[in-house]
N, C-alpha and C positions, 0 to 999 in steps of 0.2 A: 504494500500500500504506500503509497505516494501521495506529501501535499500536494494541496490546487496549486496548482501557479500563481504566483501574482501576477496584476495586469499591471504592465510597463508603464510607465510617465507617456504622458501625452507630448512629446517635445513642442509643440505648441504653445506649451504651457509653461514651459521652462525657457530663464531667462538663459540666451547662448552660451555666454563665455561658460557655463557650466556643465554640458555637454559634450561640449566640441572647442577645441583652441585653432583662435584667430591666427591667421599669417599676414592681417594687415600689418604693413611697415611701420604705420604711424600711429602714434595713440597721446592720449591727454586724460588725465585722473584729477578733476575737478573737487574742491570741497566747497560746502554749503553749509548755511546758519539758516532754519524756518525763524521766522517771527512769531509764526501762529499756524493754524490749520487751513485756512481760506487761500492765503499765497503758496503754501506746501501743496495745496490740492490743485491750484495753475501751474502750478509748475511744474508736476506730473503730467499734468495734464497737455501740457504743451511737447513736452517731451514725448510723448507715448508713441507719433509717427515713425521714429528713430530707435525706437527699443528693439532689439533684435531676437528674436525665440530662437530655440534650437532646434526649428526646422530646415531640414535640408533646402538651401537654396540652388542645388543642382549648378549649374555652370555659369550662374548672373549673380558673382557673390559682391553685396553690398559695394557700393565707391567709399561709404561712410555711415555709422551706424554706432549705437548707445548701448549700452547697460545701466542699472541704475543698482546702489545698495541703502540702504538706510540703517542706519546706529537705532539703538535703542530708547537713544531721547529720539530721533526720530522717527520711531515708529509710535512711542506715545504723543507726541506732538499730533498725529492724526485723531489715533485712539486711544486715550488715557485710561477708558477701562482695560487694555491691558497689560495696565503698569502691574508688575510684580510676575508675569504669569510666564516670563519668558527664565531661559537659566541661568543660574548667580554671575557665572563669567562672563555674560553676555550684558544684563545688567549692568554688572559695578565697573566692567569696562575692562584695559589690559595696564591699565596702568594701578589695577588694585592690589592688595599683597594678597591674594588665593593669585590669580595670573602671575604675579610676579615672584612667584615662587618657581615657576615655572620658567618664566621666559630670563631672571636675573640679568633685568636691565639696570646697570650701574656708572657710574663714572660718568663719561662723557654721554652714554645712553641712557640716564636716568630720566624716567618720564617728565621729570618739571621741566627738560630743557627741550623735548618736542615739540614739532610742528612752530617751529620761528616764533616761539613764543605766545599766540595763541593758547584760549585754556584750552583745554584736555580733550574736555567732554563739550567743547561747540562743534564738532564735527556732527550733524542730522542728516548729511547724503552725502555719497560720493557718486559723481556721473563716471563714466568709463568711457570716453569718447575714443572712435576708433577709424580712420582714414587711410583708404590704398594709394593717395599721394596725398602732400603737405596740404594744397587747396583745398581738396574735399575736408583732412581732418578741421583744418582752418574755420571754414564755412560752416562745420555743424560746432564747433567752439562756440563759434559768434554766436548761432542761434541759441546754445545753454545758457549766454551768458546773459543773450537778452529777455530770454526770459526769467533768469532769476532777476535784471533789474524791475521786470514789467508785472511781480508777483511779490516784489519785497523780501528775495531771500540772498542772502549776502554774502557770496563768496569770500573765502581766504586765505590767502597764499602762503604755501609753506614754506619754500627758498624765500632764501636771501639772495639770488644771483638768476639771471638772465630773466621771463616776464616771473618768474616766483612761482610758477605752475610745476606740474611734477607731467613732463612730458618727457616719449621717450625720445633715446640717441636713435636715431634709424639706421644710421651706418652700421652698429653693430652687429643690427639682427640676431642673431641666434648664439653671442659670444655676451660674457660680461667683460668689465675691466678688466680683471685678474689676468685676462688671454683666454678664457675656458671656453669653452664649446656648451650650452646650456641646453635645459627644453628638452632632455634628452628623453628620459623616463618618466613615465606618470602612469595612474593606473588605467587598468583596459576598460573599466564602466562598462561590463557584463552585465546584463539582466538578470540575477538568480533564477535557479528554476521553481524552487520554493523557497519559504521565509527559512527554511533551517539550516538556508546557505549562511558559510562562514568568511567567505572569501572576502577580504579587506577593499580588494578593488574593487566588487559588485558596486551598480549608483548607487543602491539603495542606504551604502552608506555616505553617499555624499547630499543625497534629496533627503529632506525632511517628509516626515509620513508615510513610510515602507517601513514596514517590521523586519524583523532580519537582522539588523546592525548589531554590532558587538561593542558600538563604543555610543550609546545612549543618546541620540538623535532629539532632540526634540524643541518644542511641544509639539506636541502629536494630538492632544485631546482641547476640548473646547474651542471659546472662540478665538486664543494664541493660537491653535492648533491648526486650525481651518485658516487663520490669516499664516500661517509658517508653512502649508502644503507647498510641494515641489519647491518650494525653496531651499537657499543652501547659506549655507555662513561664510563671509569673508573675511579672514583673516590681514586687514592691508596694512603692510609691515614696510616700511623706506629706510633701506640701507643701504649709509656713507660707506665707501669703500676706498681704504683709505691705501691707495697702491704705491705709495712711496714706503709706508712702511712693509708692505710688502716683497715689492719690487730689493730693498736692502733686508728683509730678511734672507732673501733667497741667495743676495751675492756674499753676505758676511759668513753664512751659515756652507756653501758650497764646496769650500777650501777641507772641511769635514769631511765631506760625500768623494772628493776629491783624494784624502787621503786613507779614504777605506775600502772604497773600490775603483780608484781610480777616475779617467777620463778628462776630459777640459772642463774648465768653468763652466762654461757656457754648457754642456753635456750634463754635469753636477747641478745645476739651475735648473734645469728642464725636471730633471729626475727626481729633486727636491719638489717643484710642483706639483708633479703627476701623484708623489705619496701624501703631498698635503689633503689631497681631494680623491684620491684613489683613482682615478681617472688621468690620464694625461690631459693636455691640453685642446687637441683635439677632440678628445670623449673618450677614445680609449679606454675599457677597463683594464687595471692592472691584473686582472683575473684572467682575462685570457691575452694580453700582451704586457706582459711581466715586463721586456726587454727595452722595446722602442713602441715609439706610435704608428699603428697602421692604419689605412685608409679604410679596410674593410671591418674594423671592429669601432669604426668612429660612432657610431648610434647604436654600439651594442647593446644589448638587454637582458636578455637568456642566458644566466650566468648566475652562481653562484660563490661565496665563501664558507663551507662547510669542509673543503679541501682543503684550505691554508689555515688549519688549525696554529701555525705558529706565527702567524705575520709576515711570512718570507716574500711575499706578491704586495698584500695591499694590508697596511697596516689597519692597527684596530681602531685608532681613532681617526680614519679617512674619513672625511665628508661621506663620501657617497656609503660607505661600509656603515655608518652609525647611522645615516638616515635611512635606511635601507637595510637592514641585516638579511635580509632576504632570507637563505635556508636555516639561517644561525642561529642557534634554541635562544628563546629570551624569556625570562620571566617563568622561572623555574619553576615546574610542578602543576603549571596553570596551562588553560587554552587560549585563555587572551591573544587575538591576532596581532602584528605590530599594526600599527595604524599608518596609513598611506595619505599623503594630501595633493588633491589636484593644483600643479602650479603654474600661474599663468604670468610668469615675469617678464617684466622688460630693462633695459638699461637708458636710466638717465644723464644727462650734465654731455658734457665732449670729452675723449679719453686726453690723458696728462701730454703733455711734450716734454719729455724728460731731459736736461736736471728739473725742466720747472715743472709745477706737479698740484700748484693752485688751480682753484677752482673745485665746486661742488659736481660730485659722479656717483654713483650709485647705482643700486637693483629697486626698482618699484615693483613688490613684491606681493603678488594676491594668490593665499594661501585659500582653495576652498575647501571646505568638509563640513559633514553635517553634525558635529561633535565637538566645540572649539574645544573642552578641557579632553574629553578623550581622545583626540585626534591629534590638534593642532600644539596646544600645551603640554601635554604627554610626551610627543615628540621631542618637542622644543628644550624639555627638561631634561631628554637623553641627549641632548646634542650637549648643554653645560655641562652635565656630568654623565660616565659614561657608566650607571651604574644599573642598569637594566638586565643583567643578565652573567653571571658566576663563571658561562661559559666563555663570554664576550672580550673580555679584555682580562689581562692578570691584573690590573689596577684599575679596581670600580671607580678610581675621582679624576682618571682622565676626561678631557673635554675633545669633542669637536675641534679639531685640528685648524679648519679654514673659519668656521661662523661659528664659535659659540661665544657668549660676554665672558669675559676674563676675571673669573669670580675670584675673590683674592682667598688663596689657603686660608688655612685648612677645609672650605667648602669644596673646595675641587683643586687638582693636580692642574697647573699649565705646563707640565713640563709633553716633550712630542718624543716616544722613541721608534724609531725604524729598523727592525731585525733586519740582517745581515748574514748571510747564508753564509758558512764556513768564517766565521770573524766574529768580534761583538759588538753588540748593536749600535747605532747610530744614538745617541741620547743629546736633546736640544731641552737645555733645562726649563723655559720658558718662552711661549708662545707670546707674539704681540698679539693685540688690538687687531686685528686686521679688518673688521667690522663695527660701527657705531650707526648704532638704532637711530633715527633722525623721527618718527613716530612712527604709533600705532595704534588703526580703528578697528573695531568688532563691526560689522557690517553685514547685513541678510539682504541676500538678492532675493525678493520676493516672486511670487509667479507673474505671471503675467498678467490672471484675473485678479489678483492682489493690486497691481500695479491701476488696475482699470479701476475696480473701486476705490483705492485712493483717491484718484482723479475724478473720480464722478461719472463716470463715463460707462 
């Protein structure tokens, strides 16, 4: 005997970026301040031509087109009855200490100093404005902007440098600063065949209202629950990426890699990168090109670290190894799946000319999932410390090699080590900065008929 099936999302009804990722070049991530519910409701409302569902548009894909999120002062801003009915981390926001436990934003990333000074919690929308050349993205700008002037809701600019918008670099396309190759993996959003699928990638855990999820989705019941159908949560997270100190950790640190195994600088530089992140810089996994980068494993996927029980390929605190443990037992004793997040990033500012290295760059980064603490925060907390798992690392308080906040000992280990086959290991007693948080919104892309009663329409 076999569950029913569930019946699929209606992608009609699902806002795009959450189904399917854009290859527009060009994009702009707007913030907004409602005054009240009357202009919040025009201004949806003016919007709604440009919102884009995740219906297949077959071979006429948009010149330009929208997404919209709203925070949780802006969703009671519409409906104040339901204030309280959504979940605590979604509520109190990422800058509260339950989130902050998790995400361990400090120093130069502590939340007081986000979003150019701006409070916290005036963020009520973010539009996701998206264009396949500069004039179309331009043209639908103008019209967000005119209508938040022509409904009373107030844009706010996050930079300090060039218009203050958080728009991306296009040149880069599919690379961050750092040199990476990005965008590579994300989950496959399989349809379960019944709820008593486990699989992390299934949508059902990224759409709100499908049973099945292992990392507590919700609201699911009432009228939070019916306003939170096929909707997903956005994590929108802007990270400085600070590549000079990057850039000289890899040339002072090389002269090491250089006397251990040999090669030129410049060979020791690469090699240093590619175990920072587990990937080369191409994409590369170091799992099946341990050696050099090849062209044919640059979007690899199908791979696992269940074989490099000693770190000899891709060490244990690699980016991609920690965010990803893939076959790698975690969380001893339990079935908890690891938690997977849809990411839809792009790269802001223009890359550095180096020696000079001013100017603001970054990842504009929208993490989706339907679970911000079991998914998004969960995660985030195995990136600061790498303590998820007995099997995982020989030292539970290492961090995230490329992105985690540099939590000062004894909360967490910055030191980085790289095994060394026939030798002993490479050991880099502390890890820089190499990321600063610049802000962070909790944000729900509503459905679509969400979107239309908003607006009255």
């Amino acid at each position: 005997m076999t569950n029913t099936p569930m019946p699929p999302p209606d992608p009609r009804n699902v806002q795009g970026m959450i189904l399917r990722g854009y290859t527009h070049p060009y994009s702009c991530h707007m913030l907004f301040t409602f005054a009240g519910k009357p202009g919040a409701a025009g201004f949806i409302r003016a919007l709604l031509p440009y919102v884009q569902s995740a219906q297949d548009w077959g071979d006429d894909k948009p010149a330009r087109m929208l997404n919209i999120s709203l925070t949780y002062n802006g969703i009671v801003t519409f409906e104040p009855a339901l204030a309280g009915q959504f979940p605590t981390e979604f509520q109190q926001g990422p800058w509260s200490q339950g989130s902050q436990a998790s995400l361990g934003d400090t120093g130069p990333s502590d939340p007081s100093l986000w979003w150019n000074g701006y409070a916290k919690d005036a963020i009520h929308c973010i539009v996701h404005v998206y264009g396949m050349t500069a004039d179309a993205l331009d043209s639908l700008v103008a019209t967000v902007s005119q209508a938040a002037q022509a409904n009373g809701v107030s844009e706010f600019l996050p930079l300090k440098s060039g218009s203050g918008r958080l728009e991306e670099y296009a040149p880069l396309r599919d690379f961050i600063h750092f040199g990476y190759h990005d965008g590579i993996d994300n989950p496959a959003l399989g349809w379960p065949p019944d709820p008593a699928s486990t699989d992390p990638s299934d949508a059902n855990n990224f759409l709100i209202g499908y049973p099945g999820s292992a990392f507590s989705p919700g609201p699911e019941t009432g009228a939070a629950g019916k306003f939170a159908k096929d909707g997903c949560y956005n994590a929108f997270r802007i990270l400085y990426q600070d590549v000079k100190a990057f850039d000289q950790f890899l040339t002072d640190n090389a002269p090491k890699v250089v006397a251990a195994i040999g090669g030129s600088q410049d060979q020791a530089m690469e090699w240093l990168a590619a175990k920072l992140v587990g990937r080369w810089r191409n994409g590369s996994p170091l799992i099946l090109s341990p050696d050099a980068p090849d062209p044919k494993t640059s979007d690899a996927t199908k791979f696992g670290y269940s074989g490099d029980t000693a770190a000899l390929k891709c060490p244990f605190a690699a980016h991609s190894r920690v965010a990803n443990p893939r076959d790698e037992p975690t969380f001893p004793g339990t079935d908890t799946p690891v938690p997977r997040l849809l990411r839809r990033g792009m790269p802001y500012g223009a890359p550095p000319a180096p020696p000079d290295y001013d100017g603001e760059r970054g990842l504009i980064g929208l993490f989706l999932c339907g679970a911000l603490a079991g998914q998004f925060e969960q995660l985030y907390s195995w990136i600061n410390v790498n303590n998820f798992s007995d099997v995982f690392s020989p030292n539970l308080d290492t961090q995230d090699a490329l992105i985690a906040n540099r939590i000062p000992p004894p909360a967490s280990d910055p030191s980085f080590t790289i095994p060394v086959p026939n030798g002993n290991p490479i050991k880099i007693p502390s890890l820089p900065q190499f990321i600063v948080t610049r802000g962070t919104a909790y944000g729900l892309l509503p459905s679509m008929a969400t979107l239309r009663s908003l607006a009255g329409t």
